[in-house]
C-alpha positions in Angstrom: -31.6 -200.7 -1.3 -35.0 -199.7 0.3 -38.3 -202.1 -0.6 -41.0 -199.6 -1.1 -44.8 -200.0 -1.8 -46.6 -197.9 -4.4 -50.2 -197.3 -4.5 -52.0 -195.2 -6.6 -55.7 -194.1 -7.6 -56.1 -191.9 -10.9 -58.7 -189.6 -11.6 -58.4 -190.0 -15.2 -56.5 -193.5 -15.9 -56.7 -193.3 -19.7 -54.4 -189.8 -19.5 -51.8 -190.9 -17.5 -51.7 -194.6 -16.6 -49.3 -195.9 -18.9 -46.6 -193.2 -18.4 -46.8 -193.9 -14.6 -46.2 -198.0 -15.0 -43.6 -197.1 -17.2 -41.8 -194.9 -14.8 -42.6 -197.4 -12.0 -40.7 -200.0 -13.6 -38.2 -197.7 -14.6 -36.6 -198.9 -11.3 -36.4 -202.1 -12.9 -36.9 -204.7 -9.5 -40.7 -204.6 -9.0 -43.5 -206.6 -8.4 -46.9 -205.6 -9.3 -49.6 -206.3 -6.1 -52.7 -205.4 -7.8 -54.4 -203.3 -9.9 -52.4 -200.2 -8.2 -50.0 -201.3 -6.1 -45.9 -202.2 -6.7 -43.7 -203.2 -4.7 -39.8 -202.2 -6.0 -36.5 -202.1 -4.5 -34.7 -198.7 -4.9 -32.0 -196.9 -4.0 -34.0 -193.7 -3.7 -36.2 -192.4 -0.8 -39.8 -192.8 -0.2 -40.0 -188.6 -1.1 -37.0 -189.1 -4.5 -39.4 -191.6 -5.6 -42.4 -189.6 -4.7 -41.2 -186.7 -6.6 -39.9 -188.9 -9.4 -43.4 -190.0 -10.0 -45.4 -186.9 -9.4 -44.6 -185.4 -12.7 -46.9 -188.0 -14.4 -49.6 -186.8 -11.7 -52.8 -185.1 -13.2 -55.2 -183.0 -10.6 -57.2 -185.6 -8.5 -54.4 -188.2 -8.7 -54.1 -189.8 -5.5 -50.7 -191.4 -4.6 -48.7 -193.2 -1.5 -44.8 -194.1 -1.7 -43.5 -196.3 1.6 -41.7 -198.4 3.3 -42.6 -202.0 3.1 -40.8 -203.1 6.2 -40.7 -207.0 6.7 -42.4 -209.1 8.3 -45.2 -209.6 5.4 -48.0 -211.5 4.9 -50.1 -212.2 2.1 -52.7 -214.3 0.4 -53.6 -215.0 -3.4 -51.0 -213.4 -4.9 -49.2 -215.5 -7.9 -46.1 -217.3 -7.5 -43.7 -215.0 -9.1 -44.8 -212.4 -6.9 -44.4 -214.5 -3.5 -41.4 -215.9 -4.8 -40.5 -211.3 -5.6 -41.2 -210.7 -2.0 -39.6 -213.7 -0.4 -36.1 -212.6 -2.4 -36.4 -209.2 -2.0 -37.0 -208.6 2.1 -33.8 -207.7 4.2 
């Protein structure tokens, strides 16, 4: 299983938001970092889950699949989501 980030920046959020949460979470391990930013763990690729998500994509969508190699660091970000990353690095 790859951890992967996700970061995203839609021209139009009312039009497509939803539908590209929904298919973010579809991977079912995830972690939300901020307003547009998961982390999941996935069997798929950085590019499968690119072209997973870039269906939901409108013109002037802006988005970024990657690795999220360890080590991390972070500040502010609530428990469940420290406790997400903890658990969930090789």
């Amino acid at each position: 299983m790859n951890t992967l980030i996700i970061t995203y920046d839609l021209a139009a959020p009312a039009t497509n938001y939803e539908r590209l949460v929904l298919k973010i979470r579809a991977q079912n391990n995830w972690a939300r970092l901020g307003a547009n930013a998961y982390l999941v763990k996935s069997s798929l690729t950085v590019i499968q889950l690119r072209d997973v998500l870039k269906p939901i994509l409108k013109s002037g969508d802006k988005l970024f699949v990657g690795h999220c190699p360890v080590p991390s660091a972070w500040h502010g970000q609530p428990e469940d989501v420290s406790k997400w990353i903890v658990e969930n690095q090789p």
